[in-house]
PyMOL Python script that loads the backbone (N, CA, C, O; Angstrom):
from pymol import cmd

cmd.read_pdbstr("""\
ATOM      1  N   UNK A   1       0.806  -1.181   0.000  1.00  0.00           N
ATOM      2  CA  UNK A   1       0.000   0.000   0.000  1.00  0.00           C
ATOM      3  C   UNK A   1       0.853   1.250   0.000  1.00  0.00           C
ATOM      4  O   UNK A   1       1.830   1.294  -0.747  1.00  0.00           O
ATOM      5  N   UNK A   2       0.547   2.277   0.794  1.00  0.00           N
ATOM      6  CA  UNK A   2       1.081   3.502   0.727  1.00  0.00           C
ATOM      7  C   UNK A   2       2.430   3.633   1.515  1.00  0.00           C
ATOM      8  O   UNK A   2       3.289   4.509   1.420  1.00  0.00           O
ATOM      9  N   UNK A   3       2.400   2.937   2.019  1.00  0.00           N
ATOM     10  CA  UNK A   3       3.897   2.594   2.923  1.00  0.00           C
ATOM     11  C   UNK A   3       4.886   1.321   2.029  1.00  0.00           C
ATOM     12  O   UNK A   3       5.920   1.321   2.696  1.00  0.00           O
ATOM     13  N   UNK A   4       4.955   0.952   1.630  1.00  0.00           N
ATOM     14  CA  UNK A   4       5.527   0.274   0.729  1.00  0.00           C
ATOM     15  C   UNK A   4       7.156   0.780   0.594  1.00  0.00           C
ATOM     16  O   UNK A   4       8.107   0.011   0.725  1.00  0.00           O
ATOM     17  N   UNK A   5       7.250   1.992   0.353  1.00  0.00           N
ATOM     18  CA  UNK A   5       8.529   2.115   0.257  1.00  0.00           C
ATOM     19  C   UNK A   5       9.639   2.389   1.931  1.00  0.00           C
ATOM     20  O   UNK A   5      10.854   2.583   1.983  1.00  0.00           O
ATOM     21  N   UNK A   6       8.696   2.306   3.016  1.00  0.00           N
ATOM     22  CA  UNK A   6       9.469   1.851   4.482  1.00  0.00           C
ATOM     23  C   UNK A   6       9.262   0.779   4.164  1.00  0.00           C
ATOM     24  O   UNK A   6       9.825   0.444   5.206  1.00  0.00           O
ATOM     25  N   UNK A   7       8.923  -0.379   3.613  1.00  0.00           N
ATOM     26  CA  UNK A   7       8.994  -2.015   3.882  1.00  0.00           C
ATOM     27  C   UNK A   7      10.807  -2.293   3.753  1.00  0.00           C
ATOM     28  O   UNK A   7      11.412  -2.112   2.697  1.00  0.00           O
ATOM     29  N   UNK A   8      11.401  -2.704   4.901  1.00  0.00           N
ATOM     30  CA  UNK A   8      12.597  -3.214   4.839  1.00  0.00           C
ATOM     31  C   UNK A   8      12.724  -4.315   4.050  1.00  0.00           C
ATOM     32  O   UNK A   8      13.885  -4.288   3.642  1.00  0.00           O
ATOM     33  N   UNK A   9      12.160  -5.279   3.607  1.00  0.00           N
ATOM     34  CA  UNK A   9      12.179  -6.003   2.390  1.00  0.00           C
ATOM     35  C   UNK A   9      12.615  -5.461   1.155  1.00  0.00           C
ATOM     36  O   UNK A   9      13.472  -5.885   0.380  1.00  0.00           O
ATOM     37  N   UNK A  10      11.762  -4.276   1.081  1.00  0.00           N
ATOM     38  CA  UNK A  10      12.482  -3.861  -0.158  1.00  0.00           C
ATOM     39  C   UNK A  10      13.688  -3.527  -0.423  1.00  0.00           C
ATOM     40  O   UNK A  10      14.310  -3.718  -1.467  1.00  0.00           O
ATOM     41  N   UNK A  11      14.193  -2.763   1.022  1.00  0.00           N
ATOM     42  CA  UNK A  11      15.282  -2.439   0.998  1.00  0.00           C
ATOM     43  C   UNK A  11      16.668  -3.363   0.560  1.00  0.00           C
ATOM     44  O   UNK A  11      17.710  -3.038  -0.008  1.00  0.00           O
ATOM     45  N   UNK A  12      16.141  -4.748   1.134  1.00  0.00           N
ATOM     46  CA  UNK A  12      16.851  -6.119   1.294  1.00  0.00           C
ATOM     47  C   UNK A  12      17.248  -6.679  -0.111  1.00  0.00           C
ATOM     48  O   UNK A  12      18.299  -7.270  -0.355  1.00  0.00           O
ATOM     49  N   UNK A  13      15.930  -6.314  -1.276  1.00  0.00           N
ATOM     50  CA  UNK A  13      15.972  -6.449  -2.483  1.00  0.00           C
ATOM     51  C   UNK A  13      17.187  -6.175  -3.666  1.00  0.00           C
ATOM     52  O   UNK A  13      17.443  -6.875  -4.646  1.00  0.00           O
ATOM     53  N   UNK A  14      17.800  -4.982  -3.245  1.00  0.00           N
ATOM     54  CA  UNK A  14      17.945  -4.093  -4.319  1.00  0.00           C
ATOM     55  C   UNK A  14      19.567  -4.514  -4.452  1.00  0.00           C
ATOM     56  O   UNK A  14      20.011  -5.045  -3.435  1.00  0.00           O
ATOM     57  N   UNK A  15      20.172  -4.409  -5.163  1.00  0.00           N
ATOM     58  CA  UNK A  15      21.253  -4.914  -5.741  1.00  0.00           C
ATOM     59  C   UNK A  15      22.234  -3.822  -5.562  1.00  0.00           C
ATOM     60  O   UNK A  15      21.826  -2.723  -5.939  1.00  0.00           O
ATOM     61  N   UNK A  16      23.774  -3.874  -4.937  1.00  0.00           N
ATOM     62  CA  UNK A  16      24.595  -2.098  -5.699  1.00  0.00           C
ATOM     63  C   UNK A  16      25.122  -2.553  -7.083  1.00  0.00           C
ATOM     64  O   UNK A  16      25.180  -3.628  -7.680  1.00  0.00           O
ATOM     65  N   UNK A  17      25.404  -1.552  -7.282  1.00  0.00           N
ATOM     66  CA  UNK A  17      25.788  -0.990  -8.792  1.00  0.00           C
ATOM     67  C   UNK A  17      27.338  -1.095  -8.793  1.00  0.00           C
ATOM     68  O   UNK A  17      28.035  -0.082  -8.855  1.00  0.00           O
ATOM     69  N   UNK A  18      27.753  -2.092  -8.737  1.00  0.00           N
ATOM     70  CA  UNK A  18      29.322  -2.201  -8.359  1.00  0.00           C
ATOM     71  C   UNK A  18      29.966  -2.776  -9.988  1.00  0.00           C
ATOM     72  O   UNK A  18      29.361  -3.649 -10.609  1.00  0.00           O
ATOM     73  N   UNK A  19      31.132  -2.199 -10.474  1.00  0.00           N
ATOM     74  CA  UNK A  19      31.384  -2.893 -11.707  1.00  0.00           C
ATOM     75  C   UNK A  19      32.844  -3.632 -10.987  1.00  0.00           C
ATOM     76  O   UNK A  19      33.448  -3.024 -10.103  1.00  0.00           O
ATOM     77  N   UNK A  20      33.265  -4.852 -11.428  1.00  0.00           N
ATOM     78  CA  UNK A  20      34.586  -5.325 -10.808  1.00  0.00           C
ATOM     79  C   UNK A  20      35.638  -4.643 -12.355  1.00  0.00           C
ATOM     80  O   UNK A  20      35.290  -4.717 -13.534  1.00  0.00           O
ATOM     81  N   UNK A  21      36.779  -4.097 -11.877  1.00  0.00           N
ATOM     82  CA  UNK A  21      37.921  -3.730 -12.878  1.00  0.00           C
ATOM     83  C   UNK A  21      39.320  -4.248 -12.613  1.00  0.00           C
ATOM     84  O   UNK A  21      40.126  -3.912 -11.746  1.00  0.00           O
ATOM     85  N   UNK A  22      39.413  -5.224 -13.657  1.00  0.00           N
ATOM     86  CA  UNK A  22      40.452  -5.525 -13.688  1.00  0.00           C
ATOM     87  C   UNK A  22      41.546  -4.544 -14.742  1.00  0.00           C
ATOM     88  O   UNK A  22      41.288  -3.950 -15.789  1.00  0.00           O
ATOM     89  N   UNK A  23      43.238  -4.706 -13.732  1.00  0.00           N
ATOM     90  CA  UNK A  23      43.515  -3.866 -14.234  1.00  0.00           C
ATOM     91  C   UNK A  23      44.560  -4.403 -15.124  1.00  0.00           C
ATOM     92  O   UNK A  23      45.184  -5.427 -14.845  1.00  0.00           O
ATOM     93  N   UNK A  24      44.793  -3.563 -16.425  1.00  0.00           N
ATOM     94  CA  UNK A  24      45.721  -3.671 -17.983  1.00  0.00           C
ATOM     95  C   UNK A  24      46.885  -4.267 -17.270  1.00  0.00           C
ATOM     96  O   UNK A  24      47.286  -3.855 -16.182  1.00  0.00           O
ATOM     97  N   UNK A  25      47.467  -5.365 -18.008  1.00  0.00           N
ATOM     98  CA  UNK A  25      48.697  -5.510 -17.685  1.00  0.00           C
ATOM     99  C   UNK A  25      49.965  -4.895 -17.289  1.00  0.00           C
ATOM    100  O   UNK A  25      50.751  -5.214 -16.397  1.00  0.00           O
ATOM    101  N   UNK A  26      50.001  -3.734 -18.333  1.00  0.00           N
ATOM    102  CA  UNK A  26      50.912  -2.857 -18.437  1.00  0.00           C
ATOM    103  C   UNK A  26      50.772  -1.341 -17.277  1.00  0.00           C
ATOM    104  O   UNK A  26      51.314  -0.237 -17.206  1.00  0.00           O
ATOM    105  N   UNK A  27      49.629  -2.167 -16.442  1.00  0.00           N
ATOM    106  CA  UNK A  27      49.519  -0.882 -15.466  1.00  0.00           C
ATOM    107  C   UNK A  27      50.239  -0.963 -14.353  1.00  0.00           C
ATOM    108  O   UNK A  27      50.631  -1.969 -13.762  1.00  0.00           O
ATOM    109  N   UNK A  28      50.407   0.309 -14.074  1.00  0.00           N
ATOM    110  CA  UNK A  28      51.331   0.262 -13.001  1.00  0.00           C
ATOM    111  C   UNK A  28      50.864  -0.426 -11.612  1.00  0.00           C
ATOM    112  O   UNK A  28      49.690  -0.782 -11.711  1.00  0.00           O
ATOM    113  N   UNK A  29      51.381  -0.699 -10.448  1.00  0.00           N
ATOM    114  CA  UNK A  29      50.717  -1.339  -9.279  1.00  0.00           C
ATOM    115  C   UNK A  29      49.508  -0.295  -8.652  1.00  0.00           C
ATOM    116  O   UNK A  29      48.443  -0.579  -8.105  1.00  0.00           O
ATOM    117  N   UNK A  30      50.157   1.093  -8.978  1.00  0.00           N
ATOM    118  CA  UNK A  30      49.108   1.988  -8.134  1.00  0.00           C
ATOM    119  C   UNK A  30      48.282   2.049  -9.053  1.00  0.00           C
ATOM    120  O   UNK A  30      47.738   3.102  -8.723  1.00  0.00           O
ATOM    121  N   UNK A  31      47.807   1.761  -9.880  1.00  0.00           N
ATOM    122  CA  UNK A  31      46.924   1.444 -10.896  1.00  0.00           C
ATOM    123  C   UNK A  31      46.841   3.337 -11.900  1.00  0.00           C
ATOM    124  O   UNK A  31      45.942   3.540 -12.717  1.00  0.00           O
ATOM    125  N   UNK A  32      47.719   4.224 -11.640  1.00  0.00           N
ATOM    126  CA  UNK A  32      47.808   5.370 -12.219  1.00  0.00           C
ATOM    127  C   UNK A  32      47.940   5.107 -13.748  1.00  0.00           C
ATOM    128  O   UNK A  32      48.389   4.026 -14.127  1.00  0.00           O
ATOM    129  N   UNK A  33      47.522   6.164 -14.725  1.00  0.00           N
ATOM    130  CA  UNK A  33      47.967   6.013 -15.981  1.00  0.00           C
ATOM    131  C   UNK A  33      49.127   6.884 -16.257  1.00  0.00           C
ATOM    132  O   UNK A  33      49.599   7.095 -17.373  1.00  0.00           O
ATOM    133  N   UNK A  34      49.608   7.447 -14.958  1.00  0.00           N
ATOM    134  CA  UNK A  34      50.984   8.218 -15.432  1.00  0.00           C
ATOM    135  C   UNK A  34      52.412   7.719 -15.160  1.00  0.00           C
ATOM    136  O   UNK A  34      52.547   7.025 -14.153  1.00  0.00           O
ATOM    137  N   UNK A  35      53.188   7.899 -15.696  1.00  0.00           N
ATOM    138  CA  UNK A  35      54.678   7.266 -14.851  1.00  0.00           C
ATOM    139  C   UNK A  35      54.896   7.545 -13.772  1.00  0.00           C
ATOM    140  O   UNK A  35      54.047   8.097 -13.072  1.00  0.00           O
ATOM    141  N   UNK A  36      56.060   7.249 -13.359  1.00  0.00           N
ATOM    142  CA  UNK A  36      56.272   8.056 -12.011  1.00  0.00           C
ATOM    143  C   UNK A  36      57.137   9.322 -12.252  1.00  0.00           C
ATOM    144  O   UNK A  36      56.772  10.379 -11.738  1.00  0.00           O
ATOM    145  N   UNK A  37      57.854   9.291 -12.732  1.00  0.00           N
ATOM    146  CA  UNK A  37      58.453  10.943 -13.528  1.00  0.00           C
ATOM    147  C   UNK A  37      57.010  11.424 -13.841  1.00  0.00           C
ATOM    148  O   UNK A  37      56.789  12.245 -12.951  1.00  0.00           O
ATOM    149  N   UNK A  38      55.728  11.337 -14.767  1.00  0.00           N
ATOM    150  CA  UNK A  38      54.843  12.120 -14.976  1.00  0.00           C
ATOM    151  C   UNK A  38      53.957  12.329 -13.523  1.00  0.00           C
ATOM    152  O   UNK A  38      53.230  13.322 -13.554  1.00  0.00           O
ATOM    153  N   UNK A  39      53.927  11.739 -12.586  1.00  0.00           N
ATOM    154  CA  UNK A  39      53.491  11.909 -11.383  1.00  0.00           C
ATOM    155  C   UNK A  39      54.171  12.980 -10.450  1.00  0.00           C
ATOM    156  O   UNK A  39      53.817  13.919  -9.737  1.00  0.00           O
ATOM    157  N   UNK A  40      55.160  12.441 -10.774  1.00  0.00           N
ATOM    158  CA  UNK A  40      56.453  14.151  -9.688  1.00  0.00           C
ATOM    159  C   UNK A  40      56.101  14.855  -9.973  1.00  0.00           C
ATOM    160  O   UNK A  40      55.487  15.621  -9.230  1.00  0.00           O
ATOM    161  N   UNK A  41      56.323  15.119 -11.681  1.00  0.00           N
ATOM    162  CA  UNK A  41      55.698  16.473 -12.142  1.00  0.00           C
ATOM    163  C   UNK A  41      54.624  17.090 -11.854  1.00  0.00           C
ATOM    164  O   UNK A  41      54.481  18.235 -11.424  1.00  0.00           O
ATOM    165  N   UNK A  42      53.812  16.248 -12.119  1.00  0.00           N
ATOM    166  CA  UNK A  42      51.941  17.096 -11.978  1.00  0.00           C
ATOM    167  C   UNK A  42      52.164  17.062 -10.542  1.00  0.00           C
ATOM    168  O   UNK A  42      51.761  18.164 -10.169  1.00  0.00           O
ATOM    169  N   UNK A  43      52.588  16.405  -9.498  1.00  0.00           N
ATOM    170  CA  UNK A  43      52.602  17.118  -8.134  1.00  0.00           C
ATOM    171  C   UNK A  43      53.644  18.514  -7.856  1.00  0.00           C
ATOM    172  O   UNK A  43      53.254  19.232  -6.936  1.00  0.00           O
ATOM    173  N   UNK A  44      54.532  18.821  -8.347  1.00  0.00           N
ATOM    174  CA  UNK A  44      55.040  19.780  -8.430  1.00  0.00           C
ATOM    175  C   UNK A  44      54.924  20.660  -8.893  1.00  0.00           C
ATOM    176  O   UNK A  44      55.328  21.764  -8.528  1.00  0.00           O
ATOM    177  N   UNK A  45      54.240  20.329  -9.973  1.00  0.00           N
ATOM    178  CA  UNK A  45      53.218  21.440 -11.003  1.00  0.00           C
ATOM    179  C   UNK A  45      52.177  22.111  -9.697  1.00  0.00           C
ATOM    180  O   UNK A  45      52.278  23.287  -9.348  1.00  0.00           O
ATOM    181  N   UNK A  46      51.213  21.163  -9.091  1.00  0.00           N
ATOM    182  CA  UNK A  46      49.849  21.283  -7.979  1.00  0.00           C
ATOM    183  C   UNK A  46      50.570  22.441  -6.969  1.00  0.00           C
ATOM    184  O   UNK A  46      50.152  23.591  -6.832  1.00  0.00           O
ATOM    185  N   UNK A  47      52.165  21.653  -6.063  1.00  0.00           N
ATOM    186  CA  UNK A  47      52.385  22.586  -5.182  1.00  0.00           C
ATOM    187  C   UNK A  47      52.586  23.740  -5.734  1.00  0.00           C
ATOM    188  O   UNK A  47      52.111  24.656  -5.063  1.00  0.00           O
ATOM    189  N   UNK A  48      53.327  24.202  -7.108  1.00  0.00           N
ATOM    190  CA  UNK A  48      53.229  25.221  -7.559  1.00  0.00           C
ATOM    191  C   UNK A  48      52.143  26.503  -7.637  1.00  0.00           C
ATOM    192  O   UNK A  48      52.210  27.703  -7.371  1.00  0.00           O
ATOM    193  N   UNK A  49      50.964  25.471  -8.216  1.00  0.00           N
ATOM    194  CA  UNK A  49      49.739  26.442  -8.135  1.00  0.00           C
ATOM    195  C   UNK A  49      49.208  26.606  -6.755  1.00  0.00           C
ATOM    196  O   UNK A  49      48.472  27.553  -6.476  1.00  0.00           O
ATOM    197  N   UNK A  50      49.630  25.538  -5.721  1.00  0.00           N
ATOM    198  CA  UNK A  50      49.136  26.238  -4.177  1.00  0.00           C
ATOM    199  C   UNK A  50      49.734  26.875  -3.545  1.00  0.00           C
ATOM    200  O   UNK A  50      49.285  27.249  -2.461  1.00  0.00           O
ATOM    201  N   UNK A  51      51.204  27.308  -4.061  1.00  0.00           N
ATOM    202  CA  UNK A  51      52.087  28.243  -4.054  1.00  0.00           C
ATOM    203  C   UNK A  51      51.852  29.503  -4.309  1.00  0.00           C
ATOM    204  O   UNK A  51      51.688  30.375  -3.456  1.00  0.00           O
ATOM    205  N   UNK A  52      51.818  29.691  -5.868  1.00  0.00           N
ATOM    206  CA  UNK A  52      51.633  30.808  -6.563  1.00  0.00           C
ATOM    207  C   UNK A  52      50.530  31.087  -7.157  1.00  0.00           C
ATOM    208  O   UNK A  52      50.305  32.252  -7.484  1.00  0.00           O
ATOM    209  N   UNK A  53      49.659  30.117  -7.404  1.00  0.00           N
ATOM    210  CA  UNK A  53      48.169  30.336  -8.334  1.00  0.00           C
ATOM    211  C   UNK A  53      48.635  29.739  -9.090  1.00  0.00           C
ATOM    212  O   UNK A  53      49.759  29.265  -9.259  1.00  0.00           O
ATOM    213  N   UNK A  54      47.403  29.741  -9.792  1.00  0.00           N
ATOM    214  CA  UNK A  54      47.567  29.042 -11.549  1.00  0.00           C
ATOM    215  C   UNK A  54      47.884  29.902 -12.835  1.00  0.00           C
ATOM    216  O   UNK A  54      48.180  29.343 -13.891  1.00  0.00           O
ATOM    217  N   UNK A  55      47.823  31.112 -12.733  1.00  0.00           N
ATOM    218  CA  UNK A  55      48.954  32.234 -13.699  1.00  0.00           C
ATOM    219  C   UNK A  55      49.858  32.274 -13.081  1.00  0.00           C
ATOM    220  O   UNK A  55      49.980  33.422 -12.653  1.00  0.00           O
ATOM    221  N   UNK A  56      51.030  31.321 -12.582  1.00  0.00           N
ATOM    222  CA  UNK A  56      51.683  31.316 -12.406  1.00  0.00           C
ATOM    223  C   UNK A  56      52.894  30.405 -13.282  1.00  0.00           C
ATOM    224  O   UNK A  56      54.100  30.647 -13.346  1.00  0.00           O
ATOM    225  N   UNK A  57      52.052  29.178 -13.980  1.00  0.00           N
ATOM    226  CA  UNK A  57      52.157  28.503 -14.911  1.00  0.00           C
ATOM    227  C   UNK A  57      52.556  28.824 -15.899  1.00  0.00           C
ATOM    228  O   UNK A  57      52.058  29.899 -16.231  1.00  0.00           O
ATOM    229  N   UNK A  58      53.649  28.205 -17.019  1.00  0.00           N
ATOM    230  CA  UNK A  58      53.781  28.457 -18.061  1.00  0.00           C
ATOM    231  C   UNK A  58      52.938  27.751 -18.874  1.00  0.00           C
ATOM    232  O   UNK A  58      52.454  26.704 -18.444  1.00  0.00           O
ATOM    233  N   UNK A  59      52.656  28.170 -20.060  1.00  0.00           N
ATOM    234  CA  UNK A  59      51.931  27.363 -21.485  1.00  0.00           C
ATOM    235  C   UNK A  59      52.299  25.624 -21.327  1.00  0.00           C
ATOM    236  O   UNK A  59      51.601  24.649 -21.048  1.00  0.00           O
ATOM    237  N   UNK A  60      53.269  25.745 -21.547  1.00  0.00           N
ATOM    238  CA  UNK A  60      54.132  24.324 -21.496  1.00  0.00           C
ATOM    239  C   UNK A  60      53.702  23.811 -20.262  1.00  0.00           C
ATOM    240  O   UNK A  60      53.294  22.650 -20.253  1.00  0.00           O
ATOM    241  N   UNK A  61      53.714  24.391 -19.322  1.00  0.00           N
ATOM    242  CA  UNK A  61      53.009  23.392 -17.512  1.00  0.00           C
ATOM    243  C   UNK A  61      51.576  23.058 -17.465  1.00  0.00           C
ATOM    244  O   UNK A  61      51.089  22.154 -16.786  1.00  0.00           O
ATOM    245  N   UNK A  62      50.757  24.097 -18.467  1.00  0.00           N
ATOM    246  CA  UNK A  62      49.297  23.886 -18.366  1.00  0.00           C
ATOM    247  C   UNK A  62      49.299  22.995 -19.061  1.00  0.00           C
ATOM    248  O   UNK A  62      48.840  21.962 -18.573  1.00  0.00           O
ATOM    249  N   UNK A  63      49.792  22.936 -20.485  1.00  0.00           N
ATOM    250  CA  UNK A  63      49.273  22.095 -21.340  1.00  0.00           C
ATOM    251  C   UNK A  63      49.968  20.094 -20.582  1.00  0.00           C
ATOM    252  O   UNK A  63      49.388  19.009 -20.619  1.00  0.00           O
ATOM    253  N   UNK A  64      51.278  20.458 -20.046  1.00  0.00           N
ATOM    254  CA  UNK A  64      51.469  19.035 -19.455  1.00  0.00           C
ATOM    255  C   UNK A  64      50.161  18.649 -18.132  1.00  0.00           C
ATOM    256  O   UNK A  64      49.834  17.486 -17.897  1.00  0.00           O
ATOM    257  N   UNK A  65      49.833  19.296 -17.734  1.00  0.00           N
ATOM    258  CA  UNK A  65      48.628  18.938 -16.406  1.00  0.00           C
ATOM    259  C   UNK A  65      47.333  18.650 -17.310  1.00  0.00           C
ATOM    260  O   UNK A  65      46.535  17.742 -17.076  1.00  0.00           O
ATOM    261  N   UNK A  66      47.217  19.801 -18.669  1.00  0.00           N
ATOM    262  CA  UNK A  66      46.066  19.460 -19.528  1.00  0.00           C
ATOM    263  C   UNK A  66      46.024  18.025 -19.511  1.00  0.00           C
ATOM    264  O   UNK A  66      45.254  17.375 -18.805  1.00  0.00           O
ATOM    265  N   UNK A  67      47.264  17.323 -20.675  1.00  0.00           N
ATOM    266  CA  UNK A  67      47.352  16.208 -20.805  1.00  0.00           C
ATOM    267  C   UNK A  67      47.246  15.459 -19.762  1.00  0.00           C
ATOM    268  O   UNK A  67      46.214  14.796 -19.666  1.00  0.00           O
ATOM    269  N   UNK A  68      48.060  15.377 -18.919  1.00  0.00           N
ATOM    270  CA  UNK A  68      48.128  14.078 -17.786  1.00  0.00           C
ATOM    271  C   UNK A  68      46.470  14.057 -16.954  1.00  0.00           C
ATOM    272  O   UNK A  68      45.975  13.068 -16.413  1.00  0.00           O
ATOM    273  N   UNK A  69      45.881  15.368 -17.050  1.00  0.00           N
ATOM    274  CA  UNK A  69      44.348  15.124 -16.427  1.00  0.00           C
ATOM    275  C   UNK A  69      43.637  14.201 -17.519  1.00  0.00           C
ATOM    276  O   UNK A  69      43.053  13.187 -17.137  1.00  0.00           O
ATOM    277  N   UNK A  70      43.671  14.476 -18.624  1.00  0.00           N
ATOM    278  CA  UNK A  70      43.272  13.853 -19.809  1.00  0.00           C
ATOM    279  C   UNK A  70      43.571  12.192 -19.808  1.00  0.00           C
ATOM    280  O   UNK A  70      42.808  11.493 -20.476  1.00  0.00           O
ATOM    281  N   UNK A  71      44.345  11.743 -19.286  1.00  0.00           N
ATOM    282  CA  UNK A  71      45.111  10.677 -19.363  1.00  0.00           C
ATOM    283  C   UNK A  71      44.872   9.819 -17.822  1.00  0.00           C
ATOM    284  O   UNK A  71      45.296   8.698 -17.543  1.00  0.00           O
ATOM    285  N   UNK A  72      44.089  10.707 -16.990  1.00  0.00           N
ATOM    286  CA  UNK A  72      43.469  10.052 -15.917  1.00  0.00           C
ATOM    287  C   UNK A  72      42.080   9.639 -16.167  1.00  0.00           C
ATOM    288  O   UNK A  72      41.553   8.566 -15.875  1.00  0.00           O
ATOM    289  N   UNK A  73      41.522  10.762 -16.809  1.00  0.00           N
ATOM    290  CA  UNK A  73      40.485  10.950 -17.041  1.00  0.00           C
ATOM    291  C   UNK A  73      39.876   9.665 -17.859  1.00  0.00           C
ATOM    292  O   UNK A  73      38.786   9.165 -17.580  1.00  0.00           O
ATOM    293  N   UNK A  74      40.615   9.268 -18.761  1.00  0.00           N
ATOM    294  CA  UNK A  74      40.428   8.611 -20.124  1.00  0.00           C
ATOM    295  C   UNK A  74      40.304   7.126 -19.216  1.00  0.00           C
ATOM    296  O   UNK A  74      39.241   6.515 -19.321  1.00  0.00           O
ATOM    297  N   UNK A  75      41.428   6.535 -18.299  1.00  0.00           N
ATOM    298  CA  UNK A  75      41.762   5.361 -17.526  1.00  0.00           C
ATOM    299  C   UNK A  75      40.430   5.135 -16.696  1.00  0.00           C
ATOM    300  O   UNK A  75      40.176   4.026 -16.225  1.00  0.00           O
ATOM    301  N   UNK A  76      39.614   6.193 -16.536  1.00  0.00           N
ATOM    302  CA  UNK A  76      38.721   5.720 -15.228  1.00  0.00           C
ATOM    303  C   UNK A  76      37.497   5.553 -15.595  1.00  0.00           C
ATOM    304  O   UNK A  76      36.641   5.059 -14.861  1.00  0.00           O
ATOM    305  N   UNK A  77      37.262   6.020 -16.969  1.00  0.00           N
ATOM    306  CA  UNK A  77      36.539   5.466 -18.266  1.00  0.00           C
ATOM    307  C   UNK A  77      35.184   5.561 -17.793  1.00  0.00           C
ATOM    308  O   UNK A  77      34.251   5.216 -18.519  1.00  0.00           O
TER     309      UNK A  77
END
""", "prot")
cmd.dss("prot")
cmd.show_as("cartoon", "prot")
cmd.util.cbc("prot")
cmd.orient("prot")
């Protein structure tokens, strides 16, 4: 009836939404898609901008964080 959705049964029902991922061979253990040289960087790049801001950056630093976000982004699919 109108209570139907407090029935703890239902609750009991419902399934999560879990996908299992296995990971690429060629991935690293921390399962990152960056190296570890591309990892120093974009963290040194980060303390930079919590340093100085983000015009603080050169062309060349944005566009490497562009990419490597791109390249996380792409892995987590």
């Amino acid at each position: 009836g109108q209570f139907a959705f407090f029935d703890p049964r239902r609750w009991l029902k419902r399934k999560p939404n879990l996908r299992v991922r296995h990971p690429d061979p060629g991935e690293s253990s921390t399962g990152s898609p960056l190296s570890a040289r591309e990892q120093a960087r974009m963290d040194q790049l980060l303390q930079k901008i919590q340093d100085d801001g983000q015009d603080s950056l050169t062309a060349e630093e944005q566009q490497f964080l562009a990419d490597a976000s791109r390249k996380i982004r792409e892995r987590r699919g």
